[in-house]
C-alpha positions in Angstrom: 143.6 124.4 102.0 142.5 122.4 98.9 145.4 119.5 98.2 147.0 119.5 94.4 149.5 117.0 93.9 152.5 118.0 92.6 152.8 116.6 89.2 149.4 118.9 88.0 151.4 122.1 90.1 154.5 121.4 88.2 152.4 121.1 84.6 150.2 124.1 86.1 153.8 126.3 86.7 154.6 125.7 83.4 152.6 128.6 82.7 154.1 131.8 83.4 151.4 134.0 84.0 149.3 130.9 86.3 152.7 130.5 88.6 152.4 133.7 89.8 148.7 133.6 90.5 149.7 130.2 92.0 152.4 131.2 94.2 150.1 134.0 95.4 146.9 132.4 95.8 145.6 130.3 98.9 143.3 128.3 97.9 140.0 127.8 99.7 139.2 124.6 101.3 136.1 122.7 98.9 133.3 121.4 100.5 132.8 117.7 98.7 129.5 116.5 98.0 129.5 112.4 97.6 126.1 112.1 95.7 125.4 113.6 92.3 121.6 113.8 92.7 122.3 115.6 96.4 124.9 117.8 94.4 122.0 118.8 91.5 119.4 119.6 94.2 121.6 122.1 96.3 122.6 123.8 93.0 118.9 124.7 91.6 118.2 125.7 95.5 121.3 128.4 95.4 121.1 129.7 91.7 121.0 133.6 91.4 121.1 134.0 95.1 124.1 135.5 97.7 125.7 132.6 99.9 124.0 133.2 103.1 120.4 133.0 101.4 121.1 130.1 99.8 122.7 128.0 102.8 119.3 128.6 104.8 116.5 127.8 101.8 118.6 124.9 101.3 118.3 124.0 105.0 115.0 124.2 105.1 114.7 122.8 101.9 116.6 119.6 103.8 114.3 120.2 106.9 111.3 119.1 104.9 113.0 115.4 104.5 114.8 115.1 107.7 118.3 115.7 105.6 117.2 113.0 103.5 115.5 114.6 100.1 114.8 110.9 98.8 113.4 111.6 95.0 110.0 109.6 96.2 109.2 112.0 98.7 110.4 115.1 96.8 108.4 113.7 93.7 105.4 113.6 96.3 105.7 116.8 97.8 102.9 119.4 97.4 104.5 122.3 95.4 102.9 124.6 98.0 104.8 123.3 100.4 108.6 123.9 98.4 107.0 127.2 97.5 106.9 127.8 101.2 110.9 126.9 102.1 111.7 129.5 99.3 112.0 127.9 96.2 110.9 129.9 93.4 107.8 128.4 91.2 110.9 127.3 88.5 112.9 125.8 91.5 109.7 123.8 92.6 109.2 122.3 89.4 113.5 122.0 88.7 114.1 119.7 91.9 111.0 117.7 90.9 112.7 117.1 87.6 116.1 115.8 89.1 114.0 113.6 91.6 112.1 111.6 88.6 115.5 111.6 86.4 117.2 109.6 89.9 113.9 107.9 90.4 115.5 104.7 88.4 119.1 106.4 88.1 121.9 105.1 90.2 122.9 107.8 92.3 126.0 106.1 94.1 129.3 107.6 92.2 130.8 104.2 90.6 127.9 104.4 87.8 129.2 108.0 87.2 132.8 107.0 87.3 132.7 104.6 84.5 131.1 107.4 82.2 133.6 110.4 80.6 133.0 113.8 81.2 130.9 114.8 78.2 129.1 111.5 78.5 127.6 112.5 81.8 127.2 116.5 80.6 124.6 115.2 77.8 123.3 113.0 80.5 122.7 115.4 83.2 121.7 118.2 80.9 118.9 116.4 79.3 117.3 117.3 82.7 115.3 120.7 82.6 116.7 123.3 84.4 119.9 121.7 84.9 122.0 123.5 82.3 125.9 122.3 81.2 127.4 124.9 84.0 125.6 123.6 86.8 126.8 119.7 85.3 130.8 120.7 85.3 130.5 122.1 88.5 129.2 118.7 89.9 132.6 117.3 87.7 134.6 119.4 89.5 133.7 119.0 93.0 131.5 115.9 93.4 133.3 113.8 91.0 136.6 115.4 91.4 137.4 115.5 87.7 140.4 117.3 86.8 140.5 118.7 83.6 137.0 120.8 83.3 136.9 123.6 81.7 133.6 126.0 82.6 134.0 128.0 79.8 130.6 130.3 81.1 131.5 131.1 84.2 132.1 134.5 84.6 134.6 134.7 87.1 136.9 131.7 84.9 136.0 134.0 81.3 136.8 137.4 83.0 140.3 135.7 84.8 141.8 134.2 81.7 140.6 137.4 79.7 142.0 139.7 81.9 145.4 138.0 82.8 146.1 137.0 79.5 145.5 140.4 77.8 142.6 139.1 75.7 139.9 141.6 73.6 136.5 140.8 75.3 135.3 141.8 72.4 137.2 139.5 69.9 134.8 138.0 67.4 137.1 135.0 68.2 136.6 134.8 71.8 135.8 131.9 72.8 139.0 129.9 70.7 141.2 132.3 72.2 139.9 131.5 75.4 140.3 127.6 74.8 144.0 128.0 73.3 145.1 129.4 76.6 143.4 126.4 79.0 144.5 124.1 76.1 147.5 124.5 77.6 147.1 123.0 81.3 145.5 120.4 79.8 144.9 117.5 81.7 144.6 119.8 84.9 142.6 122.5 83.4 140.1 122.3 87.0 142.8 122.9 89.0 143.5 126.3 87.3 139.9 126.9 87.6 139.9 126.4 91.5 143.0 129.2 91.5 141.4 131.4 89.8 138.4 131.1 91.7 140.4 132.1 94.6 142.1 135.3 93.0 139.0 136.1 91.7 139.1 139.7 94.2 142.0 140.8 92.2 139.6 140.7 89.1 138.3 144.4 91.1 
């Protein structure tokens, strides 16, 4: 089970409607990934596909570097030959892109630490075909951030919509949304992870 401390539950129970989810929900142990640029690779390889597909192109994907996808040898890999592992021709191109943006980037995590969280979504999202969602996902569970809000993820949207009786529809959606995570504020990840976990009672 993933650790909270107790201050951010506390702050979290605050809310009425998140302590029950909280009091009812495991949550699922999260797999931590120490490098960023490792972090950006495995999440072009998995976009738009079901978990099983994903963990084995991203194996092979590995396989091709011996577990080490240095950005010099992914920069000189023949496109045929990431086409091959099952990258799609976009995916080819999108992990070339990350290796030449950590070609001269530090990729070790004090660099990143020393930066604030929008700092590093303008940073990371300058690269093509790494979009804002994919950056606060790195936040959250590379960099272990704890108050990111992923605004576009469905499952987050749909949770805070449908547990706090909010109009999908609302021409004002998207403040709404904000004023409720507003309030778990500096702990707004942690939420996220709970509702991640409750996300089967979303059916």
């Amino acid at each position: 089970m993933t650790k909270i401390n107790e201050s951010a539950l506390s702050h979290l129970r605050k809310d009425k409607i998140l302590r029950k989810i909280i009091d009812s929900t495991p949550l699922f142990p999260r797999v931590k990934k120490e490098s960023i640029y490792h972090s950006l690779l495995g999440s072009i390889v998995s976009q738009q596909l079901s978990t099983k597909a994903a963990a084995t192109i991203h194996q092979r994907f590995l396989d091709l570097y011996d577990g080490k996808p240095h950005p010099e040898l992914v920069i000189d890999t023949q496109h045929d030959a990431l086409r091959a592992v099952g990258l799609s021709n976009q995916k080819a191109q999108y992990v070339k892109n990350v290796a030449t943006f950590f070609l001269d980037k530090p990729m070790d995590r004090k660099y990143w630490n020393k930066l604030d969280d929008d700092a590093i979504i303008q940073e990371l999202s300058s690269i093509k075909g790494i979009g804002k969602w994919t950056v606060q996902m790195t936040l959250m569970f590379t960099l272990d951030r704890p108050n990111v809000f992923p605004i576009d993820d469905l499952i987050i949207r749909n949770s805070v919509i449908h547990y706090y009786g909010i109009d999908a529809k609302a021409p004002d959606l998207i403040q709404q949304l904000h004023k409720v995570a507003d309030k778990w504020m500096p702990y707004r990840s942690y939420a996220c992870y709970y509702f991640w976990a409750a996300k089967d009672n979303l059916k």
